[in-house]
C-alpha positions as CSV (number, residue, x, y, z in Angstrom):
1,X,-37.7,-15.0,-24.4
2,X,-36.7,-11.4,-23.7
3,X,-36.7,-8.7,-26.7
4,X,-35.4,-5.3,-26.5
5,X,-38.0,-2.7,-26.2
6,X,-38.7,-0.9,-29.5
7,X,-40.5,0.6,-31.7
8,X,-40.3,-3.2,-33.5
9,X,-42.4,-3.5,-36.7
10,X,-43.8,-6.4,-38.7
11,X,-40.6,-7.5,-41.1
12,X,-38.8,-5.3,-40.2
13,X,-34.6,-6.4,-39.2
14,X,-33.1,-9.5,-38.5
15,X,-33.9,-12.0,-36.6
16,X,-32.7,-12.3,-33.2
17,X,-32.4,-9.7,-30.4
18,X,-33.5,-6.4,-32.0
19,X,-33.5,-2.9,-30.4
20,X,-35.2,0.0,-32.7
21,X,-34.2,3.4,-32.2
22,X,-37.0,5.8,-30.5
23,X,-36.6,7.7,-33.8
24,X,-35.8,6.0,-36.0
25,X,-33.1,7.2,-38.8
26,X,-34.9,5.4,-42.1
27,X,-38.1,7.0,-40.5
28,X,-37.2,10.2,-39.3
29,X,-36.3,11.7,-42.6
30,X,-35.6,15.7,-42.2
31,X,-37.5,17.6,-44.7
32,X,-37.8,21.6,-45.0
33,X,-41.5,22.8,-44.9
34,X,-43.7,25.2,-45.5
35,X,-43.6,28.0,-42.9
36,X,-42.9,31.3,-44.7
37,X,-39.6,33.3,-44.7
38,X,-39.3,33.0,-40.8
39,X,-38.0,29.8,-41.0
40,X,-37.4,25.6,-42.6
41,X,-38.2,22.9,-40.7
42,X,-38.6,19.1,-40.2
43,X,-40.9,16.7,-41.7
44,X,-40.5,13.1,-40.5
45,X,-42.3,10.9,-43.5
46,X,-41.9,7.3,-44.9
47,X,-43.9,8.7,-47.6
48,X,-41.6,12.0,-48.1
49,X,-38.7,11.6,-50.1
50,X,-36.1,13.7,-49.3
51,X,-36.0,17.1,-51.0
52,X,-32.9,17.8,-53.6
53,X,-30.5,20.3,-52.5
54,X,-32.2,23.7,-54.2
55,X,-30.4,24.8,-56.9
56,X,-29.7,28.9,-57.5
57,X,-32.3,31.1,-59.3
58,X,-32.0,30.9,-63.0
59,X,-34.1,33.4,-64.9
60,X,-36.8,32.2,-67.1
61,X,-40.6,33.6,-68.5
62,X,-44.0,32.0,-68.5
63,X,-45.6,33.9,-71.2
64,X,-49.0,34.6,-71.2
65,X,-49.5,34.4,-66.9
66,X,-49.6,37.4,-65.0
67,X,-47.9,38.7,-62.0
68,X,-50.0,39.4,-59.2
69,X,-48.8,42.4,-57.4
70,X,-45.9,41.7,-54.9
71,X,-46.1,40.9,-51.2
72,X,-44.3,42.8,-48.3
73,X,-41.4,41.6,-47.0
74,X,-43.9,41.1,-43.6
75,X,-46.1,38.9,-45.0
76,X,-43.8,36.1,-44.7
77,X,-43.2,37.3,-41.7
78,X,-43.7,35.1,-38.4
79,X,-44.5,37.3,-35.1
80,X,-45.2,35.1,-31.8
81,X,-45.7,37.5,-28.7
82,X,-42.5,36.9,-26.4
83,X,-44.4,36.4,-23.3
84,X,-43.3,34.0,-20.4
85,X,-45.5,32.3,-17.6
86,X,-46.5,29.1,-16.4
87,X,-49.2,27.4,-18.8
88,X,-49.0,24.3,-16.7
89,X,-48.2,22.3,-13.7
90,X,-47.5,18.5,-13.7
91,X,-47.3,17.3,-10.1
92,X,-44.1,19.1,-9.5
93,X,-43.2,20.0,-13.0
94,X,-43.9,23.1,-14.7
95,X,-44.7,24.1,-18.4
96,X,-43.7,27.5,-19.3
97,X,-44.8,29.4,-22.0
98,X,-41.5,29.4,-23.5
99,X,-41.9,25.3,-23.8
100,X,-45.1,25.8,-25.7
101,X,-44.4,28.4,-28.2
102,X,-41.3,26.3,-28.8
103,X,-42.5,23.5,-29.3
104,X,-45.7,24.6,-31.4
105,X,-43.1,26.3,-33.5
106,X,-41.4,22.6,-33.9
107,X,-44.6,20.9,-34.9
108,X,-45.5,23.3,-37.4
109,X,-42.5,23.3,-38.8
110,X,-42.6,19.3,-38.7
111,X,-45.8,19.1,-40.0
112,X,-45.4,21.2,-42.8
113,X,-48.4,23.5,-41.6
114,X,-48.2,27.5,-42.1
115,X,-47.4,29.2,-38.9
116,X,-50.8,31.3,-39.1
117,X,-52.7,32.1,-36.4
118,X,-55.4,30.2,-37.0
119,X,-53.0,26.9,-37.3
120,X,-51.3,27.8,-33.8
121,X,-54.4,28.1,-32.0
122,X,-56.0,24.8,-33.4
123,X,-52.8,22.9,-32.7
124,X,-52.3,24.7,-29.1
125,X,-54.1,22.2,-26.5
126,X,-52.5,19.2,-28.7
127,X,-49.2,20.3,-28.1
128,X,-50.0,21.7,-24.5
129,X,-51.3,17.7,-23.7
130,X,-48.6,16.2,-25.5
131,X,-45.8,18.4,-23.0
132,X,-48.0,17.3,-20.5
133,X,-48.1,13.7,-20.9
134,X,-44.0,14.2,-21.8
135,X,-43.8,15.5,-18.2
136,X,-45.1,12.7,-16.8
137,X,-43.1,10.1,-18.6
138,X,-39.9,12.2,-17.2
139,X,-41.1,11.9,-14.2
140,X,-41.5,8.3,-14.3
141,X,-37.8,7.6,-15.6
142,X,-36.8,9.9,-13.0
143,X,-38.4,7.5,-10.3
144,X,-36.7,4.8,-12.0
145,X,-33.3,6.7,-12.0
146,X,-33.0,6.2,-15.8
147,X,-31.1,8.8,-17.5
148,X,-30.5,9.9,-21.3
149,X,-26.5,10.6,-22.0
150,X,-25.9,13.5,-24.5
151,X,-24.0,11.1,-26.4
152,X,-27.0,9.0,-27.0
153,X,-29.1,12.1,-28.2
154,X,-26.0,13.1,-30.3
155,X,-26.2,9.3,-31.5
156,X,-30.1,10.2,-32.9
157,X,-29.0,13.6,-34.1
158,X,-26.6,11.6,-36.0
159,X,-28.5,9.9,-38.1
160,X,-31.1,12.7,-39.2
161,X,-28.1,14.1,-40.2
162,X,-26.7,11.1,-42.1
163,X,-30.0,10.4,-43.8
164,X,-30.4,14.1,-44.8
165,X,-26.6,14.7,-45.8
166,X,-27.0,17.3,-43.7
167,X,-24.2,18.8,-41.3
168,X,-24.8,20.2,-37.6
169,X,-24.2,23.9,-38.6
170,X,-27.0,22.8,-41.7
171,X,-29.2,21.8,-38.8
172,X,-29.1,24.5,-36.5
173,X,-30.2,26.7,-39.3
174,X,-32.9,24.7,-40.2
175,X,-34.1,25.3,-36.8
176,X,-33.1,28.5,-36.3
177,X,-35.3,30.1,-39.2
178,X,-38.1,28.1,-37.8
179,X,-37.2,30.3,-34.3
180,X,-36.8,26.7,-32.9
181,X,-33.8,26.3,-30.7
182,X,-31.4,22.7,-31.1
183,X,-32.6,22.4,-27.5
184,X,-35.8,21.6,-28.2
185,X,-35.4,19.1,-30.7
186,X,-32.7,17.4,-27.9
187,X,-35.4,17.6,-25.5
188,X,-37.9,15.9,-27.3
189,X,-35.8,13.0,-28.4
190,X,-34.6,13.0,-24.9
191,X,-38.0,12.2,-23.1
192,X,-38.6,9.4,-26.0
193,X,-35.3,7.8,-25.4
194,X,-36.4,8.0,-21.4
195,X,-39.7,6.7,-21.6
196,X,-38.6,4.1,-23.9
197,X,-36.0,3.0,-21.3
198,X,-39.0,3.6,-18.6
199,X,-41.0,1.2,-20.4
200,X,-38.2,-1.5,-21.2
201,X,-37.3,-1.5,-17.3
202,X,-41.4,-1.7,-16.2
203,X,-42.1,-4.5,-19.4
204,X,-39.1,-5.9,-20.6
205,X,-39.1,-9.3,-18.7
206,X,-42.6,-9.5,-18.4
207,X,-43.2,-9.7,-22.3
208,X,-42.6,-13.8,-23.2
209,X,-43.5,-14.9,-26.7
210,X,-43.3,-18.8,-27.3
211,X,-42.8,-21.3,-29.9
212,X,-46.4,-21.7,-29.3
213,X,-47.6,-18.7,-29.4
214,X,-46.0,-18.3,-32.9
215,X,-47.3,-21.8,-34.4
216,X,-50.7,-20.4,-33.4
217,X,-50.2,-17.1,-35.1
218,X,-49.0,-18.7,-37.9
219,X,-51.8,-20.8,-38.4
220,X,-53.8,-18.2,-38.2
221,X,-51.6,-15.9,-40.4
222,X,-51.6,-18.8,-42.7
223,X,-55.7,-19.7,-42.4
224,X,-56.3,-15.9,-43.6
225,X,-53.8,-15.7,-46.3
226,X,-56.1,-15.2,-49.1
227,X,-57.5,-12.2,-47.3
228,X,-56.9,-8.8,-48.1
229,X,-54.3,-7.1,-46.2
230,X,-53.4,-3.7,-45.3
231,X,-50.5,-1.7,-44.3
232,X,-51.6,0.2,-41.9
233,X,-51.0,3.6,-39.7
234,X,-52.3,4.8,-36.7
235,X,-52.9,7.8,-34.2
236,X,-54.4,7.2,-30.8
237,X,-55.7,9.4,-28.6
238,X,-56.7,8.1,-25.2
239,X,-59.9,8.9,-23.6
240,X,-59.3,8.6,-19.6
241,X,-62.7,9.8,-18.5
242,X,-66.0,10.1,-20.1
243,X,-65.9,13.7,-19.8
244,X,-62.8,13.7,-21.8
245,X,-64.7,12.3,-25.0
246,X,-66.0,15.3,-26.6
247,X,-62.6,17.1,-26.3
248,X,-60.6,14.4,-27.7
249,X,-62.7,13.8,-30.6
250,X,-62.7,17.1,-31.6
251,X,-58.4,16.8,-31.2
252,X,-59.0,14.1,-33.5
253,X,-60.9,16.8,-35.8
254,X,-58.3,19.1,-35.9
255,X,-55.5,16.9,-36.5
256,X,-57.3,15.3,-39.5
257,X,-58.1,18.8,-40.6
258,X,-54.5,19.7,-40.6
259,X,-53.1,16.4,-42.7
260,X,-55.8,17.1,-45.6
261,X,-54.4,20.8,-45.9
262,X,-51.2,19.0,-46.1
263,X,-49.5,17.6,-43.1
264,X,-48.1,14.3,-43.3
265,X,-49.8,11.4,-41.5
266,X,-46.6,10.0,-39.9
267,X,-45.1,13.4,-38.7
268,X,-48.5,14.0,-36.8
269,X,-48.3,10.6,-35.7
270,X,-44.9,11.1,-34.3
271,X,-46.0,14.5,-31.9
272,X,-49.8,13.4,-31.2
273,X,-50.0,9.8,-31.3
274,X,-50.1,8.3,-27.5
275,X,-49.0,4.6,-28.9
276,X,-45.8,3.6,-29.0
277,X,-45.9,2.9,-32.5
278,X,-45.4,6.9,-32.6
279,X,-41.9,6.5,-32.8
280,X,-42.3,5.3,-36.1
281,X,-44.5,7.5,-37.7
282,X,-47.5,5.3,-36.6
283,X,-46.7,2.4,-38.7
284,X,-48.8,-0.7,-37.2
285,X,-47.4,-2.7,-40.3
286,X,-49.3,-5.3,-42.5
287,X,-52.3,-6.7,-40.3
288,X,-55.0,-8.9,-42.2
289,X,-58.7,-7.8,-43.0
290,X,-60.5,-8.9,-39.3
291,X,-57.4,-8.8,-37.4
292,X,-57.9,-5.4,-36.1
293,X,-61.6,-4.8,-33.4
294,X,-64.7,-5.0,-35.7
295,X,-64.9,-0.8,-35.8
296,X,-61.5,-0.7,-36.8
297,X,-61.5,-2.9,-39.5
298,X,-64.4,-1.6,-40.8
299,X,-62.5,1.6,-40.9
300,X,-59.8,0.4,-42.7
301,X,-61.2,-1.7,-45.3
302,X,-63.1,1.4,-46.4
303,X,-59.9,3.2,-47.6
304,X,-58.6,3.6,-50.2
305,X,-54.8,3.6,-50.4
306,X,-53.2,7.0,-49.2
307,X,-56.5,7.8,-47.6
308,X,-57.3,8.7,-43.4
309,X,-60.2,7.1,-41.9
310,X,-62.3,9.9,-39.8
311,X,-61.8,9.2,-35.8
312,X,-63.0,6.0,-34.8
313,X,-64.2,5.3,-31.1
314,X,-62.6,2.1,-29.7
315,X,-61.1,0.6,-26.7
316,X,-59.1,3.2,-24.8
317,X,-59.9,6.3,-26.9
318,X,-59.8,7.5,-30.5
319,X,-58.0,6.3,-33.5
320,X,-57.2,7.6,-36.7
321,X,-56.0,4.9,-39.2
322,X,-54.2,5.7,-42.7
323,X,-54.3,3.2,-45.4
324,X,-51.0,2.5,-46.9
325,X,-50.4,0.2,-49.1
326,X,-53.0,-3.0,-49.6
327,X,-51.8,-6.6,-51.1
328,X,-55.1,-9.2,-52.2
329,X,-54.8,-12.9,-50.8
330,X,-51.7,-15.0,-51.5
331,X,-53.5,-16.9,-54.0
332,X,-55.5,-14.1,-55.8
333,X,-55.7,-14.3,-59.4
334,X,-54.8,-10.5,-60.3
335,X,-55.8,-8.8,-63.6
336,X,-53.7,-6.8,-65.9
337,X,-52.3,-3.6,-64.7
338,X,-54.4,-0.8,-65.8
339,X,-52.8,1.6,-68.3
340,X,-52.9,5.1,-68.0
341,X,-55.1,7.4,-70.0
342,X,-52.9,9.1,-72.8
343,X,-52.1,12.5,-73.0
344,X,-53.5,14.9,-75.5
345,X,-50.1,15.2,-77.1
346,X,-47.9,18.5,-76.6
347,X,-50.2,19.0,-73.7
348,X,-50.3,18.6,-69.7
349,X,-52.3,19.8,-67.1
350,X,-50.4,22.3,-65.2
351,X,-50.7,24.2,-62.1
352,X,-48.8,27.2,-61.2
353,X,-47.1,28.4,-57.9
354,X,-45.9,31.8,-57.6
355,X,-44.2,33.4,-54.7
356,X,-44.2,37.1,-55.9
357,X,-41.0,39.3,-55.5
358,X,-40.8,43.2,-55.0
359,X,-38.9,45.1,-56.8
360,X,-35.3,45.5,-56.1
361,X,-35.8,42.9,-53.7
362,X,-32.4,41.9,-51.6
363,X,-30.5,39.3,-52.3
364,X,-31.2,37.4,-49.2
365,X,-34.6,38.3,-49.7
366,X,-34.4,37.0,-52.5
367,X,-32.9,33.8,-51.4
368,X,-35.2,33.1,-48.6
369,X,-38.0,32.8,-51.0
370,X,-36.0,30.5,-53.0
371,X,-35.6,28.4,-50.4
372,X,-39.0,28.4,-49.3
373,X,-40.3,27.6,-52.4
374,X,-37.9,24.2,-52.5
375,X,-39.1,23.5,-49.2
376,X,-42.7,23.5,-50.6
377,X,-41.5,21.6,-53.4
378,X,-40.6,19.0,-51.4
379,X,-43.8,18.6,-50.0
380,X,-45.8,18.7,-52.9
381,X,-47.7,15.1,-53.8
382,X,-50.6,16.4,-56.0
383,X,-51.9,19.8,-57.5
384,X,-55.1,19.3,-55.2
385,X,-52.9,18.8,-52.0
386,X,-50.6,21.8,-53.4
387,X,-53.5,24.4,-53.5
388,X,-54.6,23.5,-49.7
389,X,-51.3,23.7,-48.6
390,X,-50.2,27.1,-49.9
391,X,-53.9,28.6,-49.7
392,X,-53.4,29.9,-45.9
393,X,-49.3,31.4,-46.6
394,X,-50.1,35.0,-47.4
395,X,-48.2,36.4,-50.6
396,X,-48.5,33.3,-52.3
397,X,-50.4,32.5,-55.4
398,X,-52.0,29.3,-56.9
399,X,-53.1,28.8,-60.0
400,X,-54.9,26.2,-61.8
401,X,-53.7,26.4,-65.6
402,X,-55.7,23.1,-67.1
403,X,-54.3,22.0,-70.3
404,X,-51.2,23.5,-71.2
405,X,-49.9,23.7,-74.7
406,X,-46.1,22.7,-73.7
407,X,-44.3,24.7,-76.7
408,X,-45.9,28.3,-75.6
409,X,-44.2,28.0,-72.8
410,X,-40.7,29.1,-72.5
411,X,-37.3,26.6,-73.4
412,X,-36.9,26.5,-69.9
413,X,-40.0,25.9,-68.5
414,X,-40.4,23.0,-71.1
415,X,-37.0,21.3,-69.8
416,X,-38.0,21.3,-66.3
417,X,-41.9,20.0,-66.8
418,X,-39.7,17.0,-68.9
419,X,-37.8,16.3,-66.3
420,X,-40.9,15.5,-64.0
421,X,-43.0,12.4,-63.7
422,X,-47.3,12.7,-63.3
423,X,-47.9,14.5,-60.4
424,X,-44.5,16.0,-59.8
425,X,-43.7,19.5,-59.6
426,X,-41.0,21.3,-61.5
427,X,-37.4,22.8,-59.5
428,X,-37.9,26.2,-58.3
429,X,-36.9,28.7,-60.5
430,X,-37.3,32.6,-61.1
431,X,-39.1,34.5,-63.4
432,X,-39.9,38.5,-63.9
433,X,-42.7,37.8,-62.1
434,X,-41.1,36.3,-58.8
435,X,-40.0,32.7,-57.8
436,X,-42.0,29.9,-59.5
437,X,-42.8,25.9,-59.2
438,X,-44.8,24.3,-62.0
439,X,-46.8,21.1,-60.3
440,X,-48.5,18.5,-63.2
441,X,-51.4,17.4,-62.8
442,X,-51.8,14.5,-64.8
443,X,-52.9,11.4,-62.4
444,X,-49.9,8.8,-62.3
445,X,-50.5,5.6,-63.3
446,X,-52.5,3.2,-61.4
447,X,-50.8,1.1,-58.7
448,X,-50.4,-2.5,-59.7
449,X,-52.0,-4.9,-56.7
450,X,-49.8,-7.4,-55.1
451,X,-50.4,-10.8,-53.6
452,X,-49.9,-10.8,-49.9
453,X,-46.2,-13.1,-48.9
454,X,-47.0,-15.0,-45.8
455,X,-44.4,-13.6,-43.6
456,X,-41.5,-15.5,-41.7
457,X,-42.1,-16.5,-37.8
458,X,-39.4,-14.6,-36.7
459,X,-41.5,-11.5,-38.4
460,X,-44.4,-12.9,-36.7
461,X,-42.6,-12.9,-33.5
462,X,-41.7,-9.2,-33.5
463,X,-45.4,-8.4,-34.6
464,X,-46.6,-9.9,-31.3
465,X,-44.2,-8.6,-29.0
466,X,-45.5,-5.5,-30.9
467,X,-48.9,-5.8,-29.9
468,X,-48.4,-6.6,-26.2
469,X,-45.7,-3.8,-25.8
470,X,-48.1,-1.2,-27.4
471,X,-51.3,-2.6,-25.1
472,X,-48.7,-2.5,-21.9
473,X,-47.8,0.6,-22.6
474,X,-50.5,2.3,-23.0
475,X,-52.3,1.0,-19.3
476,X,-48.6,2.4,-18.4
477,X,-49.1,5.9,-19.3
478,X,-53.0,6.1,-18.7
479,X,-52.1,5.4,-15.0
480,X,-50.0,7.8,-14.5
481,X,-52.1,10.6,-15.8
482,X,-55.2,9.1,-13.0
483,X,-52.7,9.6,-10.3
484,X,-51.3,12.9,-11.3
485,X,-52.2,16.5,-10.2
486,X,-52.1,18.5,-13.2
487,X,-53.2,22.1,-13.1
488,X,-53.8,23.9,-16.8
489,X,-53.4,27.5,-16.2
């Protein structure tokens, strides 16, 4: 039986014929980020939700904290070198510098990273090998005559929009403060949309899943019900050559480096990942403890939920696995939800984000800060993940506060923290002392553990077609890049 080629994950839509989007609009969820006052930009995360329109400064006083002494306006400033050149050739294609400093701009601004120097050059030859790879899979639609319409990249704009309640103009200056042109974002979801017609016409018909082949997965889904199982995410990195190893593990490094000071797995996932599952963040779905190679598994069963395995050699290359939700056996006897530890009452831990203001600052000075700090709002999942990711943006200032006494801080400072749950950080808001977000840092309450639900066949059905689609192409691409002539300059 033929399915449509897609990004197609474990229970996920309805039975039947099912064609997922490249990017996907519940998955590609547009989120500001951190970058400084050069610019917003997008965050695609399952796990982000999506950030509240900011609201305007309102004055209010944290008695008791001091003001560090305010930043320059070019602190926040961003300042790539406008040089041109050819950083690459691809059999006939070229990467210019232009390509790469635009694109690096759009994967920081993704990721959520700074736009320091030190983040450009780590992320530099992961971007440069992703264009690369990108020119081959043009290339190969070329060949096969496929084309992308602008009203199919319109159709993908479309729904980040939608999902983001967001309008084109809103868009374009997301981008544009990121010094990211709306051309770069179309090219990108252009070369998906090609390469996932590219694979469709190379594997479409070739991909037949029985009846049989789902009673046998089912039995076996069935026979390991009352095993733990995990959902899953991954990043794959392929490994061509033995000489390649070294450098792809220490890719591997970097991009793990980058998601502990804050990036989000799925938005790295999305730029770096070489598995189809990329288009969706990485999501691999639920798979059953031994279902994955022995390495793997072992990997994954060591996680806790929320955490990243370190890069784990296995067939093909290098994976990196995230651990995101886990469900005990169907028939697991589960024990009683774990309270949280109460409060010392009238008190929270606090932590305290400060983006100082000069004096007499401008007003849209003013407001890009403002923004900035919602955009780091939006990002923010703990106090600990909060401090890494605003400890390389020059002018900003962390602070842990410990236990706060809530009524010696001011009326209004009160009202926001009470309109927070464990973990959450206040709205923006200003102060004397600049533009402010209070994070608590109380833990949330434990997750309660579910029982695993033995999934349908037609779920099971898409989660092999998954599998072979994702082995397929993956020999697809690796080929291409042993036959091409690629010269790094």
């Amino acid at each position: 039986m033929r399915r449509w080629l897609g990004a197609v994950r474990a229970g996920a839509g309805d039975a039947g014929k099912v064609r997922v989007r490249t990017l996907p609009n519940s998955k590609f969820l547009l989120a500001v980020a951190v970058l400084g006052l050069s610019g917003l930009g997008l965050a695609a995360s399952e796990a982000l939700a999506k950030p509240r329109p900011a609201k305007p400064p309102t004055q209010a006083q944290a008695p008791g904290l001091a003001a560090p002494a305010p930043p320059k306006p070019s602190d926040y400033s961003d300042s790539d070198a406008d040089e041109n050149g050819v950083v690459a050739v691809i059999n006939d294609q070229i990467v210019s510098e232009y390509d790469l400093r635009q694109r690096l701009a759009l994967v920081l601004s993704t990721s959520g990273m700074a736009p320091t120097a030190d983040n450009k050059k780590k992320m530099r030859p992961q971007v440069l090998e992703t264009l690369k790879t990108e020119k081959l899979e043009l290339e190969e639609a070329q060949r096969k005559n496929i084309t992308v319409s602008p009203p199919e990249v319109d159709k993908e704009i479309e729904g980040i929009l939608k999902d983001n309640n967001l309008t084109t103009d809103q868009l374009k200056g997301v981008l544009a403060r990121s010094g990211v042109a709306m051309e770069t974002l179309r090219g990108q979801i252009a070369v998906q949309l090609a390469w996932q017609k590219a694979i469709e016409d190379e594997y479409g018909d070739r991909i037949n899943i029985t009846d049989q082949d789902v009673t046998d997965e089912m039995a076996r889904v069935t026979e390991g019900k009352n095993k733990p199982h995990y959902l899953a995410a991954e990043i794959f990195l392929p490994v061509d050559s033995p000489e390649q190893d070294a450098t792809v593990f220490k890719s591997a490094n970097d991009l793990i480096a980058q998601m502990q000071s804050g990036a989000p797995f799925p938005t790295i996932a999305r730029q770096f990942s070489q598995s189809p599952t990329a288009a969706a963040g990485g999501d691999l779905g639920w798979v059953v403890d031994g279902q994955l190679n022995n390495d793997l598994n072992d990997a994954l069963a060591k996680l806790a939920v929320g955490g990243v395995s370190p890069p784990v050699r296995a067939a093909g290359g290098y994976y990196i696995l995230a651990l995101r939700d886990k469900q005990m056996g169907a028939d697991t006897v589960l024990p009683e939800p774990v309270k949280a530890a109460p409060q010392k009452p009238g008190y929270l831990p606090l932590a305290r984000i400060l983006m100082p203001l000069p004096p007499k600052a401008p007003k849209e000075y003013v407001q890009k800060v403002f923004n900035m700090a919602a955009d780091l709002r939006a990002h923010i999942e703990s106090c600990q993940q909060a401090q890494k990711m605003v400890a390389p943006i020059k002018g900003i200032v962390f602070q842990s506060l410990g236990e706060m006494k809530l009524s010696d801080l001011s009326e209004q400072i009160q009202a926001e923290v009470a309109k927070t749950q464990s973990g959450e950080p206040t709205e923006p808001f200003m102060s004397p002392a600049g533009i402010e977000v209070f994070a608590r840092c109380d833990a949330p309450a434990p997750k309660v553990l579910q029982r695993f639900p033995v999934p349908t066949r037609d779920e099971v059905e898409r989660r092999l077609f998954q599998q072979q689609i994702s082995m397929l192409a993956r020999r697809y691409i690796r080929d291409l890049r042993r036959e091409a002539n690629v010269e790094t300059r």
